[in-house]
N, C-alpha and C positions, 0 to 999 in steps of 0.2 A: 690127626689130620682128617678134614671131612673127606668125606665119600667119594664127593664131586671129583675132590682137587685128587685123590687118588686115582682118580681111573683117567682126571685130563693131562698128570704126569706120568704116567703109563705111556698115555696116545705120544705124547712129547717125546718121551729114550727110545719109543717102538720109529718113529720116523730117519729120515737119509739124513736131516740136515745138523750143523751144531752153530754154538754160540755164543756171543759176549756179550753181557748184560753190564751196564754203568748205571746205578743206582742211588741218589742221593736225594734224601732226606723222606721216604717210603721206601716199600715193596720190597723190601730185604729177606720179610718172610719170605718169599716165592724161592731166594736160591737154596732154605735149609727145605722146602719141601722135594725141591730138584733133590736133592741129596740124598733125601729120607728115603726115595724110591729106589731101588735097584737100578741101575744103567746108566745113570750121571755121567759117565765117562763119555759117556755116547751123545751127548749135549751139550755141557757145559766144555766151553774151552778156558776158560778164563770168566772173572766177576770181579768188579772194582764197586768199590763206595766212594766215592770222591765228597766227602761231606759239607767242607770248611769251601770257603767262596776260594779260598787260593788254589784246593787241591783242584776245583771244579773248572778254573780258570787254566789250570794247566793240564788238565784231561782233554781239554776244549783249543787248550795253542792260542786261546786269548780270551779277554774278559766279554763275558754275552751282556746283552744291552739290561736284561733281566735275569736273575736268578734260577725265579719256579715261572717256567715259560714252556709253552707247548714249542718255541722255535729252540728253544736250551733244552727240549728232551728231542728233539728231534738230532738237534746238532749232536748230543751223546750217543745216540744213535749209531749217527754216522760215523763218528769214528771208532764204536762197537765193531760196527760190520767191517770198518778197513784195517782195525785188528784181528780178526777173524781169519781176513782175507793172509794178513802178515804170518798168524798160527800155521798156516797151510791148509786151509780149509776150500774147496773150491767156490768160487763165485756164486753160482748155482745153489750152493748148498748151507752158506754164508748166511748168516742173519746178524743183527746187532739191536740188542734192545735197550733203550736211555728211560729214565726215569726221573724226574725232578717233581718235588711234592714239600708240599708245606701245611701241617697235619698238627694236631692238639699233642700240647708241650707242659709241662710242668707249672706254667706261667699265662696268663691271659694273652692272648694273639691279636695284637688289634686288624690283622688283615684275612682275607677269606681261607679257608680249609680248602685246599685244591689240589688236585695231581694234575701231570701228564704223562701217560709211557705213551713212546713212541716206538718204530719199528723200522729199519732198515732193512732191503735185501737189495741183491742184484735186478730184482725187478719191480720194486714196488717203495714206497715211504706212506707211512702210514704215523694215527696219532688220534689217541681216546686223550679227551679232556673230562674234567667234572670238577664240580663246585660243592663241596662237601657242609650240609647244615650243621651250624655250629652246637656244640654242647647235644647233638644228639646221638655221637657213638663218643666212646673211650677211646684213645691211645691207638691200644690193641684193634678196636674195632675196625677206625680207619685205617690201621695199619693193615688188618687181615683184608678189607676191600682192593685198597691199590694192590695185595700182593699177587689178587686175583686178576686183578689188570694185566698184572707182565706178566704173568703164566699164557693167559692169553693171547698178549701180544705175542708171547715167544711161540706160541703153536700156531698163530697166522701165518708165521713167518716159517715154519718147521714142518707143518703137517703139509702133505698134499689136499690141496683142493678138490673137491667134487666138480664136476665139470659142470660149466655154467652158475655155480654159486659163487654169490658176492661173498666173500670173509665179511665186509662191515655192513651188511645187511642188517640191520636191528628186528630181533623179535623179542616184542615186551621188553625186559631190563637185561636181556641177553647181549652182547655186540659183537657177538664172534659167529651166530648164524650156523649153517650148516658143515661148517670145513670142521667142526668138531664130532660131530655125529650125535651119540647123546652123552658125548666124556665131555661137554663145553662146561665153561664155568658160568656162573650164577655170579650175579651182584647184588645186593640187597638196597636196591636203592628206592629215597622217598618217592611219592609222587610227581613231588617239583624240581625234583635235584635231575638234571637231565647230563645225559653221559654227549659230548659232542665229538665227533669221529670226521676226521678226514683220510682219503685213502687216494693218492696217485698213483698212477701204473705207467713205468717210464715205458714212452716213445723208443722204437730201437734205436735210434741215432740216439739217445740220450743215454742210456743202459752204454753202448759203446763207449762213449763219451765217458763216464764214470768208471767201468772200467777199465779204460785208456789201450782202448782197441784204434779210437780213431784223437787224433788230437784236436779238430775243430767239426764244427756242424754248423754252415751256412742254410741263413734261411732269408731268400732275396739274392739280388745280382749281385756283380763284384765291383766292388771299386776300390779304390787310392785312400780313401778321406775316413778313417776308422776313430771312434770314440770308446775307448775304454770305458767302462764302469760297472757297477754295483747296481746302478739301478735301483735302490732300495730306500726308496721308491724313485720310479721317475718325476723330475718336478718340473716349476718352469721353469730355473738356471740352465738345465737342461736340456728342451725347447729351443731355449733361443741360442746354446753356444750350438746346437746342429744347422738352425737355422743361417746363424753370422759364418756359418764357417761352409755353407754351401754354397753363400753367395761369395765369399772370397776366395773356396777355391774350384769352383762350377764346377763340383759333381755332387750326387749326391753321399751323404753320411751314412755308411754302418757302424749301429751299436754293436759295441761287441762286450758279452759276460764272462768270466773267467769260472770255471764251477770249480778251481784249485784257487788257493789264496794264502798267500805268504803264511798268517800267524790266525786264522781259522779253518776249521773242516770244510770241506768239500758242499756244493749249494748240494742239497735232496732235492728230490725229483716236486715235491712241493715247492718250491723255493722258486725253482726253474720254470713250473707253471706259474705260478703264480706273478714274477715278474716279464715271462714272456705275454703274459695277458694284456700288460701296459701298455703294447704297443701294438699301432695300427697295422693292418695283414701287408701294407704296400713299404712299411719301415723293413729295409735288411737290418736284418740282427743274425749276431754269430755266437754260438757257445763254444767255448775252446779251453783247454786244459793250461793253456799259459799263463802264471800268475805274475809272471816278470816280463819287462819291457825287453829285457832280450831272446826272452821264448818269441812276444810276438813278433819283434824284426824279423825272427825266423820259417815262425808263420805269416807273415806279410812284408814282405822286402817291397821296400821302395813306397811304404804307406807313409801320408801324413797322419799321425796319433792327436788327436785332440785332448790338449789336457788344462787344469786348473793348476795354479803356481805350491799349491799343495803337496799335488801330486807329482809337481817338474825338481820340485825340493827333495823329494823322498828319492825319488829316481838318484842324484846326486849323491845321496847320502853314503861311507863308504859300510857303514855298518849292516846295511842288507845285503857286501856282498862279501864282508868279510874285512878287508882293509882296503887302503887309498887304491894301491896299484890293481884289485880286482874287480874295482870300480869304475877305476879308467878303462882297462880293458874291456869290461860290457859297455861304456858307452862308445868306444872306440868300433865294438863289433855293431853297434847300433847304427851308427855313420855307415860304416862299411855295405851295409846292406839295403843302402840310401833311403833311408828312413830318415823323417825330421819331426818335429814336435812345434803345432799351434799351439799356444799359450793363452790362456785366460787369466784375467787376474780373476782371485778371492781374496774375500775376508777371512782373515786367519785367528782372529780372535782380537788383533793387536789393529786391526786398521787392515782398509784395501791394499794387499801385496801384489807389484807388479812383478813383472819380468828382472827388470831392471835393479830390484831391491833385493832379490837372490844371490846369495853366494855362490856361483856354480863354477865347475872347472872348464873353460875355456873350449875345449873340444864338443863341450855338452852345449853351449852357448852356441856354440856357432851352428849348430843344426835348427834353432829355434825361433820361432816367425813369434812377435806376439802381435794381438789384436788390443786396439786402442781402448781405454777406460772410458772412450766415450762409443766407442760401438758396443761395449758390453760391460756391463755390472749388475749381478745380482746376485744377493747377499742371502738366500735361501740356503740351505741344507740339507741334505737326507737324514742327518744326526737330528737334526733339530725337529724334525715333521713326526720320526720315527719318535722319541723322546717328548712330544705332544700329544703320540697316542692319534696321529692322522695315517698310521702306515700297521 
């Protein structure tokens, strides 16, 4: 073990915090060096390899848009750390580190050499990229570079901070700066090969939010007239069902994001910037931890929910709530708490589905206003923009 990586897992078992590290396809070396050093106990809570796309798909609660993706190590990440959280680890002390890397193989590669470790904590989401030149380390080489990555990531997230230093301040080929002292690690990288770092430090309403001190975070006035989504990205379909649907029911529209989600992790605090950026300072937007329509009837009783026939079909469906009769009764407490649902038609793949061409059970019907195919139709995406490489 070099020198470096001795004294910067030292700095690592000597710190309050510990950890979960999900690791696939790199940086494996990093958990036998954890190891190698006396106090591992003191750090490591748990380590998974999720290597095969299924295992990776089901560490994750669902398939990522891309494999080796800096938003697929972040999202490891995050459910690192709310494994962590599960260990009994406290919040504060919590960290989770994801890894995804696609690195020189036995066989020619036709695509680039590249990692991402990312970093969770209760305060911060963080995320080193790089682009690795081909044919100029071995295996082991690149392999020993990323393992130097999550070590580091795991001590941004572990070690206390010097007051007033940045952790991703970059000096020379360094990206961990001064929160290491002089135990940081070293990277041996080319001149061109550049390391790219993103670091958010969650807003307190958001930190609460994530760990579910508070169940929503308004930002803007209140009204009636609420639009679910993802946001990811905002497009024009988007635009205009807030627009159609302020003039049909004269107020105005909050967007509202969910940072929980049926069959993916939790948005990071990247995520959450990044799509609150979309939108204008005078648009309300809500973040809230309801990822079902009868969390939000319960966070907004008496809201109209704006939605696409996609989305009015899933709602119906009885397999997200178990069976028929667990189905009826959430749309039943849906009613109950005079809630109703604008409709948009979408294209589903099959052709414009309206209202009308849904199978839905009758109580779920009766709550639902739709909007005519001639005041709205547009055949945009977020799957498709995202999947273009414009998001």
């Amino acid at each position: 073990m070099a020198n470096d990586i001795q004294k910067l897992v030292e700095v690592i078992h000597g710190s309050p915090g510990r950890l979960v590290a999900a690791l696939s396809g790199g940086g494996t070396r990093a958990l036998a060096e954890l190891l190698e050093v006396p106090g591992a106990s003191r750090t490591l809570l748990e380590a998974v390899i999720p290597y095969c796309e299924t295992a990776i798909t089901r560490w994750l609660g669902g398939r990522p848009d891309r494999f080796c993706a800096a938003r697929t190590a972040r999202a490891m990440a995050m459910v690192a750390f709310h494994r962590a959280r599960e260990l009994g680890e406290e919040p504060e002390f919590a960290a989770g580190v994801g890894c995804t890397a696609s690195l020189a193989t036995d066989r020619p590669k036709r695509g680039e050499h590249r990692a991402h470790v990312a970093l969770q904590t209760a305060g911060r989401t963080s995320c080193w990229s790089v682009t690795l030149e081909k044919g100029r380390r071995s295996r082991q080489e690149e392999e020993e570079l990323v393992s130097r990555l999550v070590l580091g990531a795991a001590a941004v997230g572990l070690v206390p901070s010097r007051k007033g230093v940045s952790p991703l301040e970059p000096r020379g080929a360094d990206p961990f700066s001064d929160r290491l002292s002089e135990s940081r690690p070293t990277l041996d990288l080319a001149e061109h090969e550049e390391l790219e770092t993103s670091d958010v430090v969650a807003e307190p309403a958001w930190k609460d939010l994530l760990l579910g001190t508070v169940d929503v975070v308004r930002r803007g006035d209140a009204t009636s007239a609420v639009f679910p989504g993802a946001f990811n990205p905002l497009h024009l379909g988007h635009r205009h069902m807030i627009e159609v649907a302020r003039e049909m029911l004269g107020m105005p529209v909050a967007l509202e994001i969910s940072i929980e989600n049926v069959d993916k992790p939790p948005l990071d605090y990247y995520e959450i910037n990044r799509r609150l950026g979309q939108f204008a300072e005078d648009q309300p937007v809500w973040l809230s931890r309801a990822a079902t329509f009868v969390e939000k009837s319960r966070l907004y009783p008496g809201s109209t929910f704006l939605v696409g026939t996609d989305t009015l079909r899933r709602i119906a469906e009885p397999r997200y709530y178990g069976d028929d009769a667990a189905c009826r009764a959430a749309v039943e407490k849906i009613a109950r708490r005079g809630c109703r649902f604008l409709v948009f038609g979408r294209n589903l793949g099959t052709g414009f589905i309206r209202l009308g061409d849904l199978d839905l059970p009758e109580q779920l019907r009766a709550i639902c206003r739709e909007i005519p195919a001639e005041r709205f139709r547009e055949d945009v995406s977020s799957t498709s923009l995202r999947r273009a490489g414009k998001w």
